[in-house]
Predicted model as a PDB file, atoms N, CA, C, CB and O in Angstrom, pLDDT in the B-factor column:
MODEL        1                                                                  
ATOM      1  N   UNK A   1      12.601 -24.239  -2.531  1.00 89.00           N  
ATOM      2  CA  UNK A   1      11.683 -23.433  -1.774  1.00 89.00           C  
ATOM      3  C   UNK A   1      11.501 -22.090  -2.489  1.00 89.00           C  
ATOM      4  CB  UNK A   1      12.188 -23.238  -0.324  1.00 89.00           C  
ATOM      5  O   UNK A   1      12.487 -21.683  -3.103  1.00 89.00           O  
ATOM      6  N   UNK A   2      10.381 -21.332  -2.505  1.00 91.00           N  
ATOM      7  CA  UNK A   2      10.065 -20.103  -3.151  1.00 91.00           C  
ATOM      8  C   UNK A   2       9.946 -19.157  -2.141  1.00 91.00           C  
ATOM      9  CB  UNK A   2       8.871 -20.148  -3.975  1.00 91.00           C  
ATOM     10  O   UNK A   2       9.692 -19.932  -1.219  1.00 91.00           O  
ATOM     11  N   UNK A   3       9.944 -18.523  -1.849  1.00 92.00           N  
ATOM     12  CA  UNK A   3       9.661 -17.386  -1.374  1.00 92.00           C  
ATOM     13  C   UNK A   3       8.735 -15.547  -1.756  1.00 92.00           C  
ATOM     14  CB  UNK A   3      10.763 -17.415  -1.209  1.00 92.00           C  
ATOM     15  O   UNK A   3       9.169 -14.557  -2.345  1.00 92.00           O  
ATOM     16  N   UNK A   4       7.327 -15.825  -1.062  1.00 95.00           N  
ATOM     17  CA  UNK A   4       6.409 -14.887  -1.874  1.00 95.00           C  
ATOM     18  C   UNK A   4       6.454 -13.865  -1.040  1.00 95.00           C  
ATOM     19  CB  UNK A   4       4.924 -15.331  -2.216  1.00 95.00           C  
ATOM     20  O   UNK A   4       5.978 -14.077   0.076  1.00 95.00           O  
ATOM     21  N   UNK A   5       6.991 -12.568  -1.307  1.00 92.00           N  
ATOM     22  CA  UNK A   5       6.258 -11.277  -0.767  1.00 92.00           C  
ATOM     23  C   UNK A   5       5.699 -10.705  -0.843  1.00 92.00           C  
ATOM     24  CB  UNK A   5       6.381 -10.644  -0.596  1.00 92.00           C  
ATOM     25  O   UNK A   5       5.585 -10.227  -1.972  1.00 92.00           O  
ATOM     26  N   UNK A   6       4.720 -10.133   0.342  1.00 94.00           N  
ATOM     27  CA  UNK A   6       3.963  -9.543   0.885  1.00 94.00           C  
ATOM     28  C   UNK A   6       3.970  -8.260   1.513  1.00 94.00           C  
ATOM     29  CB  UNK A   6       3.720 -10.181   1.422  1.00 94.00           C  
ATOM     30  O   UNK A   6       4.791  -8.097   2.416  1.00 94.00           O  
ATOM     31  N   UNK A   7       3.003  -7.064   1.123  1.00 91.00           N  
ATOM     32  CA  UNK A   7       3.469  -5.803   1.412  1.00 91.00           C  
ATOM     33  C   UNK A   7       2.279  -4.998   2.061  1.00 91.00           C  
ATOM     34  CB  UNK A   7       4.037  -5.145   0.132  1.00 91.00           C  
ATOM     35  O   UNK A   7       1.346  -4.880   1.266  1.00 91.00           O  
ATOM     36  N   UNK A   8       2.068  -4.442   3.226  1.00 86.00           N  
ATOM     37  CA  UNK A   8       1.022  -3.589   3.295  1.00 86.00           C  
ATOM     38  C   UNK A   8       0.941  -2.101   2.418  1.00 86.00           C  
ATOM     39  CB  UNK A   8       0.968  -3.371   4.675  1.00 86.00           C  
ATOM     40  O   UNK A   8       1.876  -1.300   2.381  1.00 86.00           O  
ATOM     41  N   UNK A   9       0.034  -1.970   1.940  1.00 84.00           N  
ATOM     42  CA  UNK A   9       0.248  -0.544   0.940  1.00 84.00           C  
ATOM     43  C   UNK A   9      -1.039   0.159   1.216  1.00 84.00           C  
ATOM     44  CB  UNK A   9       0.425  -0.829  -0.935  1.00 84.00           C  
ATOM     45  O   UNK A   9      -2.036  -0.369   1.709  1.00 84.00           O  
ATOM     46  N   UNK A  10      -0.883   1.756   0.746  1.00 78.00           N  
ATOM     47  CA  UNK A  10      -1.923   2.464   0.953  1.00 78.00           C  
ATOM     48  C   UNK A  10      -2.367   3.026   2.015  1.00 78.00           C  
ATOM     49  CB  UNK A  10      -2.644   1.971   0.655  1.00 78.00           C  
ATOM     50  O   UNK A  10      -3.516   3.433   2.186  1.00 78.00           O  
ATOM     51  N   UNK A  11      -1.367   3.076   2.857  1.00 77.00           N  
ATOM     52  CA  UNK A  11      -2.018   3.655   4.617  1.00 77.00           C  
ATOM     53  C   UNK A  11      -1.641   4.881   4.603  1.00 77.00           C  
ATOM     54  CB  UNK A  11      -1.330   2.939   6.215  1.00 77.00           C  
ATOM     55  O   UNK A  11      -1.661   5.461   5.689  1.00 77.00           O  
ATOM     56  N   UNK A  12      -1.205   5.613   3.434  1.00 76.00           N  
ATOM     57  CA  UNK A  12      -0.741   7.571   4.015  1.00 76.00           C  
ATOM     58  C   UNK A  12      -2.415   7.724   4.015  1.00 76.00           C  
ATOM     59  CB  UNK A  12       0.479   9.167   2.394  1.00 76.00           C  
ATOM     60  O   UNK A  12      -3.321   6.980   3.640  1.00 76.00           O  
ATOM     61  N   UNK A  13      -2.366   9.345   4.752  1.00 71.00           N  
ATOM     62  CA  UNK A  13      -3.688   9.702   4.933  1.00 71.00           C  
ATOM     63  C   UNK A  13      -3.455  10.716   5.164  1.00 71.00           C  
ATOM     64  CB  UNK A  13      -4.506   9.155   5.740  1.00 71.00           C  
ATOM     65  O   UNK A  13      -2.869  11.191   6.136  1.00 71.00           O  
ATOM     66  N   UNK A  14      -4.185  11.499   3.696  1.00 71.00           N  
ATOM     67  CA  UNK A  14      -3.987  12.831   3.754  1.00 71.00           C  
ATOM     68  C   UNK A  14      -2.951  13.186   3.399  1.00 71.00           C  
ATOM     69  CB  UNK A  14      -4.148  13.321   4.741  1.00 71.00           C  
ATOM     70  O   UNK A  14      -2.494  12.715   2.358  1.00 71.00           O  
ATOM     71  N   UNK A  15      -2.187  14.192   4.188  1.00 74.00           N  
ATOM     72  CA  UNK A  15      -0.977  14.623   3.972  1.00 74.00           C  
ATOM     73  C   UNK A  15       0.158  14.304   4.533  1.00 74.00           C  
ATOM     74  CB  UNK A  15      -1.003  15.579   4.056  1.00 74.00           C  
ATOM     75  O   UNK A  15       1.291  14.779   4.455  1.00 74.00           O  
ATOM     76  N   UNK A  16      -0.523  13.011   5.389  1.00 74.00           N  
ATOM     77  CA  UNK A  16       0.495  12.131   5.821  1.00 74.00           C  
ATOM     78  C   UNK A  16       1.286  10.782   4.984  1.00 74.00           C  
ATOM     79  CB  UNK A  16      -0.123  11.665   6.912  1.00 74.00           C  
ATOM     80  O   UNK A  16       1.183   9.622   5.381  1.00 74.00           O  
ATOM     81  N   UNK A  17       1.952  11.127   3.960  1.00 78.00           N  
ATOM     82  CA  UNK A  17       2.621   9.888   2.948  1.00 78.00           C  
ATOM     83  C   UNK A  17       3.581   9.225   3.780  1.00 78.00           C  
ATOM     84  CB  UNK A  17       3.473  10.432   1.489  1.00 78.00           C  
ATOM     85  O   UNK A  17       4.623   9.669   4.261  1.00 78.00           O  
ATOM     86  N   UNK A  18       2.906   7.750   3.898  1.00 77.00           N  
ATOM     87  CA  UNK A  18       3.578   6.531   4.541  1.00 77.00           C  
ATOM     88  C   UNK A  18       3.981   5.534   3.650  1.00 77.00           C  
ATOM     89  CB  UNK A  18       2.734   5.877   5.491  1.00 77.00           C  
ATOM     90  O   UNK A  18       3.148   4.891   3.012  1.00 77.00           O  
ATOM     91  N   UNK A  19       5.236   5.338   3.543  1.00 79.00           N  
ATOM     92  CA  UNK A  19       5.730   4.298   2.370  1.00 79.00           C  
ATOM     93  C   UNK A  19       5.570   4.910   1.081  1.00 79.00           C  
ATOM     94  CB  UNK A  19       4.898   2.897   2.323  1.00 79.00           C  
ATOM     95  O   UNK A  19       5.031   5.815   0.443  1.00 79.00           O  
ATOM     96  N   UNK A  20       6.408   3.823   1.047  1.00 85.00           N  
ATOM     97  CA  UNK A  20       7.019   4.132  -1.091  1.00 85.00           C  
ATOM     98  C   UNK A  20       6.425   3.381  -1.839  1.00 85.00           C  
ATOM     99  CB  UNK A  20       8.758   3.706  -1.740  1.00 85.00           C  
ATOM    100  O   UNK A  20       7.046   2.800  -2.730  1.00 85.00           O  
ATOM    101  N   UNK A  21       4.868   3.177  -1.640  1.00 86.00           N  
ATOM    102  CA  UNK A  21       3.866   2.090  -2.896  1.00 86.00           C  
ATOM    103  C   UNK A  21       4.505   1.878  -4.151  1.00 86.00           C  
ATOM    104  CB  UNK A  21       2.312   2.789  -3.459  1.00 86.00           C  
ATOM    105  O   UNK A  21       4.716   0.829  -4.759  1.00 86.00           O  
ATOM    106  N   UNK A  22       4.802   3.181  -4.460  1.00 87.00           N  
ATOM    107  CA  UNK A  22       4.764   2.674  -6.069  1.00 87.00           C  
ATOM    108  C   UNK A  22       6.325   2.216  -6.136  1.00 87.00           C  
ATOM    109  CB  UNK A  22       4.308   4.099  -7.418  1.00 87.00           C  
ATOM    110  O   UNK A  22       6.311   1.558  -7.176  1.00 87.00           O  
ATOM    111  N   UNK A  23       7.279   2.181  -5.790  1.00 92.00           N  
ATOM    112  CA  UNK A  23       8.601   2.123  -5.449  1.00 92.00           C  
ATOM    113  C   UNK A  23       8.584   0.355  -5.078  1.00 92.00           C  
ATOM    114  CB  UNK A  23       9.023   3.335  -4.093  1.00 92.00           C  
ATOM    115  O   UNK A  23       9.365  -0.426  -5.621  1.00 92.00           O  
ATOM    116  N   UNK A  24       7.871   0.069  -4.382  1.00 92.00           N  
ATOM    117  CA  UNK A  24       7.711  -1.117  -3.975  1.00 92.00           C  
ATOM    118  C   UNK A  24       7.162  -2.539  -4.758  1.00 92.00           C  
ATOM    119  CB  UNK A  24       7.038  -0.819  -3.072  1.00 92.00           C  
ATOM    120  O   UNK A  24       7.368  -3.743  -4.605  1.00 92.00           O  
ATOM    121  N   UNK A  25       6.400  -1.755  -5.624  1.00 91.00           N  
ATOM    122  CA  UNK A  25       5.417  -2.642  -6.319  1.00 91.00           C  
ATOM    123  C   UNK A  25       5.860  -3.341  -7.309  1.00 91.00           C  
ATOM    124  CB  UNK A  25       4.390  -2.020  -6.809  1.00 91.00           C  
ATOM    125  O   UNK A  25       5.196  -4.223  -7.854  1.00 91.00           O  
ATOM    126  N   UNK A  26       7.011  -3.018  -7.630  1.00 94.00           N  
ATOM    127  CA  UNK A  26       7.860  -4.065  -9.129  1.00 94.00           C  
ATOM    128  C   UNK A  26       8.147  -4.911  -7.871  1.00 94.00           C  
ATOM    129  CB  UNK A  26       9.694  -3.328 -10.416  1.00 94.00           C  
ATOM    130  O   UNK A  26       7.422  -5.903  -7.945  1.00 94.00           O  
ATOM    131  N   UNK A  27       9.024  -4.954  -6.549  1.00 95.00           N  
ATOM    132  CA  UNK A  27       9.489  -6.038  -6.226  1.00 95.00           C  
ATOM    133  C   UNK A  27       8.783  -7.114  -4.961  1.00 95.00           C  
ATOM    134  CB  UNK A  27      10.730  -5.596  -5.989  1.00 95.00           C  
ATOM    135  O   UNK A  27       9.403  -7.861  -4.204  1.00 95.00           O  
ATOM    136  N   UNK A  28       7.279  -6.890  -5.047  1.00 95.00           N  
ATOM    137  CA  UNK A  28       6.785  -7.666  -3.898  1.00 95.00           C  
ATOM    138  C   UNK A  28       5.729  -8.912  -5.104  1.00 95.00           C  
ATOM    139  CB  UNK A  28       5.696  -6.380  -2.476  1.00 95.00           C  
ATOM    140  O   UNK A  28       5.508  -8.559  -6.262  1.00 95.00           O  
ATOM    141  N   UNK A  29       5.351  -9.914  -4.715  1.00 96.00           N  
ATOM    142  CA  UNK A  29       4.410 -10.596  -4.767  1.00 96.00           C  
ATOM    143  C   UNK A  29       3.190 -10.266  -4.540  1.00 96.00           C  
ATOM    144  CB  UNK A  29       4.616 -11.324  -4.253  1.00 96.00           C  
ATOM    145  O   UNK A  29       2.416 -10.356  -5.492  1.00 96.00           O  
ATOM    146  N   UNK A  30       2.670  -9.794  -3.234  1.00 94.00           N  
ATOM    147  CA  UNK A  30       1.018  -9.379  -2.778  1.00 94.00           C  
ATOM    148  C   UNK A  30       1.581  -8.625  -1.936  1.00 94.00           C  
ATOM    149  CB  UNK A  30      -0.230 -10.512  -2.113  1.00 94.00           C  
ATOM    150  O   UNK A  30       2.608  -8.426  -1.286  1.00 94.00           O  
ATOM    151  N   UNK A  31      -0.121  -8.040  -2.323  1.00 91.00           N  
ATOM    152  CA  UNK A  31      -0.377  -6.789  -1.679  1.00 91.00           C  
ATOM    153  C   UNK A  31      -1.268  -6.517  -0.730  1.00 91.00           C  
ATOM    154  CB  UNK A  31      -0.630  -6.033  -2.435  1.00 91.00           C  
ATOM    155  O   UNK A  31      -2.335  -6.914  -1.197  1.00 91.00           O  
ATOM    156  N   UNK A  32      -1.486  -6.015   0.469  1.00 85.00           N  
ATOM    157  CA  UNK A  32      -2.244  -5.914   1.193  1.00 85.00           C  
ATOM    158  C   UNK A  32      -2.541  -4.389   0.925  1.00 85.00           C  
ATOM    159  CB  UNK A  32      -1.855  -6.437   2.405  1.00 85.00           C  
ATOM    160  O   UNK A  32      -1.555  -3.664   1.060  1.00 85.00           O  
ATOM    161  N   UNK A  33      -3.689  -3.787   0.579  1.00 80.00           N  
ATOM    162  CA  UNK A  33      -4.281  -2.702   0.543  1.00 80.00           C  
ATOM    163  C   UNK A  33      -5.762  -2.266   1.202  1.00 80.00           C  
ATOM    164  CB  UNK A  33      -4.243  -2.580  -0.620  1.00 80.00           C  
ATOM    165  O   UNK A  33      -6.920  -2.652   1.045  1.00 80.00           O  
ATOM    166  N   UNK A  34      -4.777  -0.764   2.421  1.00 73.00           N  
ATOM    167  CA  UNK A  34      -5.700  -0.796   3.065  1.00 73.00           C  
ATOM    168  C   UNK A  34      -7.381  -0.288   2.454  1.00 73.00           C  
ATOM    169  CB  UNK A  34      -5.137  -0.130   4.065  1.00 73.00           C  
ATOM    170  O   UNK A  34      -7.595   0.032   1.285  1.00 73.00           O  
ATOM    171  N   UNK A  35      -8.190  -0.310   3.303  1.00 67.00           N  
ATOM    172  CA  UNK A  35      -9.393  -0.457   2.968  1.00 67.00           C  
ATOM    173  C   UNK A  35      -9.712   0.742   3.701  1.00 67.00           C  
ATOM    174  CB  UNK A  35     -10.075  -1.764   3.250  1.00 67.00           C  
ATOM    175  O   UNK A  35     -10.893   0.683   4.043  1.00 67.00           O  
ATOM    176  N   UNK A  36      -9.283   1.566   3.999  1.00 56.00           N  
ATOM    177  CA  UNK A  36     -10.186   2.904   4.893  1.00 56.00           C  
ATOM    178  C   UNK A  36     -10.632   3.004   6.061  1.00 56.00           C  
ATOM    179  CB  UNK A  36     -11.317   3.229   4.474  1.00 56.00           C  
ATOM    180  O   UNK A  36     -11.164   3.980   6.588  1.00 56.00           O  
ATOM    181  N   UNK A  37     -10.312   1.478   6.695  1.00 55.00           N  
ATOM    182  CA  UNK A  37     -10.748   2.077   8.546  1.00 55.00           C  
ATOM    183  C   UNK A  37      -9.607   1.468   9.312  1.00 55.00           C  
ATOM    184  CB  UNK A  37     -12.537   1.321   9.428  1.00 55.00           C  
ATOM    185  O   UNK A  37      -9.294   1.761  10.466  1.00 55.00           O  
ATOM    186  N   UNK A  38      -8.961   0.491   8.448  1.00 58.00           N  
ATOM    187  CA  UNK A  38      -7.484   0.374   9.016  1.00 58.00           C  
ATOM    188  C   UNK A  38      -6.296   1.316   8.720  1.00 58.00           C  
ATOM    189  CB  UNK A  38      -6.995  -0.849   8.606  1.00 58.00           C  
ATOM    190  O   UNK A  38      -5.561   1.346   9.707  1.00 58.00           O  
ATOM    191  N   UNK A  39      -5.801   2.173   7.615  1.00 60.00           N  
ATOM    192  CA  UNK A  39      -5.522   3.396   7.679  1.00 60.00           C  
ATOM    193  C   UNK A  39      -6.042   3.665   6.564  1.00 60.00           C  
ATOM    194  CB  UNK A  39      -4.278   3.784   7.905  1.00 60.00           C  
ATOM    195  O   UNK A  39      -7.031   3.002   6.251  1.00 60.00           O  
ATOM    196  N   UNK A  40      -5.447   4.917   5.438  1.00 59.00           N  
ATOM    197  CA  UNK A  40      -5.644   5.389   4.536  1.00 59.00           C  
ATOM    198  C   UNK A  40      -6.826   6.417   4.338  1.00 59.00           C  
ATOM    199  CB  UNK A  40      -5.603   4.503   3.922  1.00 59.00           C  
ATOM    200  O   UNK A  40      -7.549   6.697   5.294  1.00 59.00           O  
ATOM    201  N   UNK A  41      -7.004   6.937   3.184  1.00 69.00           N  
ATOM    202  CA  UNK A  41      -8.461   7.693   3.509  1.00 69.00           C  
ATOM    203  C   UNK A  41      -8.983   7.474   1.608  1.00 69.00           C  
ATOM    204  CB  UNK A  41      -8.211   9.953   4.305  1.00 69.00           C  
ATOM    205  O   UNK A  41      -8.268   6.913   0.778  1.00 69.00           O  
ATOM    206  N   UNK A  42     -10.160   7.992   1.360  1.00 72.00           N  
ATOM    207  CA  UNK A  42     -10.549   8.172  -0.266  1.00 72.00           C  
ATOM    208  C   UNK A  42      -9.901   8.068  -1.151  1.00 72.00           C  
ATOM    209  CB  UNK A  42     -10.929   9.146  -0.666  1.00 72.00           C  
ATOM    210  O   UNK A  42      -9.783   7.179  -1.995  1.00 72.00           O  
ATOM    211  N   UNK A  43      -9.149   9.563  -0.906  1.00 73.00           N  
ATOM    212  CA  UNK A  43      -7.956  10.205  -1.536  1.00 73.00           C  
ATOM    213  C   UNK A  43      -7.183   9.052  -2.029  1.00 73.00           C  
ATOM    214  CB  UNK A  43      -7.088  11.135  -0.536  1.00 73.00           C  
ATOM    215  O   UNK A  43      -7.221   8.543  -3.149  1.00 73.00           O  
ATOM    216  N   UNK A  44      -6.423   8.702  -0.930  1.00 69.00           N  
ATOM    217  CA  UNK A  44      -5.292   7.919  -1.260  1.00 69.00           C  
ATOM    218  C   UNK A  44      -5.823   6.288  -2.029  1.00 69.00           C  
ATOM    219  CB  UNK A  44      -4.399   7.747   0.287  1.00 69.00           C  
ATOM    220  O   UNK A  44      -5.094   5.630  -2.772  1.00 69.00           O  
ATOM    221  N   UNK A  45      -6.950   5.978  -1.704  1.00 69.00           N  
ATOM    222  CA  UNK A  45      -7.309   4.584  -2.210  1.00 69.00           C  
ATOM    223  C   UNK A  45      -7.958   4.791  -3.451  1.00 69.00           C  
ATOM    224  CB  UNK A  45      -8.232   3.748  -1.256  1.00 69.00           C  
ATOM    225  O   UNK A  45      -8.292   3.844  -4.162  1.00 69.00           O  
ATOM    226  N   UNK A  46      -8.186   6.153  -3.801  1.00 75.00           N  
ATOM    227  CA  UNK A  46      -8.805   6.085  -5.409  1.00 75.00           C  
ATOM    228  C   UNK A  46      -7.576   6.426  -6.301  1.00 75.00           C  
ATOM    229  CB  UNK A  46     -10.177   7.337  -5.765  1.00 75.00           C  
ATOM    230  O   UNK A  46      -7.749   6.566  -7.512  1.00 75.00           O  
ATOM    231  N   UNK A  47      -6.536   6.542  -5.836  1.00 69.00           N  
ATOM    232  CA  UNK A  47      -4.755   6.778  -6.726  1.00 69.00           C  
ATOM    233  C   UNK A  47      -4.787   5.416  -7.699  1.00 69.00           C  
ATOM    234  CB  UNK A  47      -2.886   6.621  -5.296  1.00 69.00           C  
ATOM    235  O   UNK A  47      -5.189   4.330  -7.283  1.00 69.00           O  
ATOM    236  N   UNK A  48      -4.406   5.593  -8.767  1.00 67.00           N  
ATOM    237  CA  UNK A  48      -4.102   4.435  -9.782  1.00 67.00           C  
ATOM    238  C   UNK A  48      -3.413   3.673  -9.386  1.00 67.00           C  
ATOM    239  CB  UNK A  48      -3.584   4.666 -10.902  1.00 67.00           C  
ATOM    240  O   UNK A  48      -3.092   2.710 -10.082  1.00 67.00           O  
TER     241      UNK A  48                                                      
ENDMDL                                                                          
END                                                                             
């Protein structure tokens, strides 16, 4: 059996930093990245 993980990323907003994205990203499989009306804002979704 395999096991794939899955991570929501990208929801700080503003000056609100939620989660450790980049911290996270060597050890998950997929990514769920928000899109701007479920959280996050510009800012944070135009970050490399």
């Amino acid at each position: 059996m395999t096991l794939q993980l899955n991570c929501d990323l990208g929801e700080s907003f503003g000056s609100w930093k939620m989660g450790l994205d980049e911290a996270v990203m060597p050890h998950i499989d997929q990514a769920n990245i928000a899109c701007g009306f479920h959280a996050g804002d510009p800012l944070v979704l135009e970050k490399p």
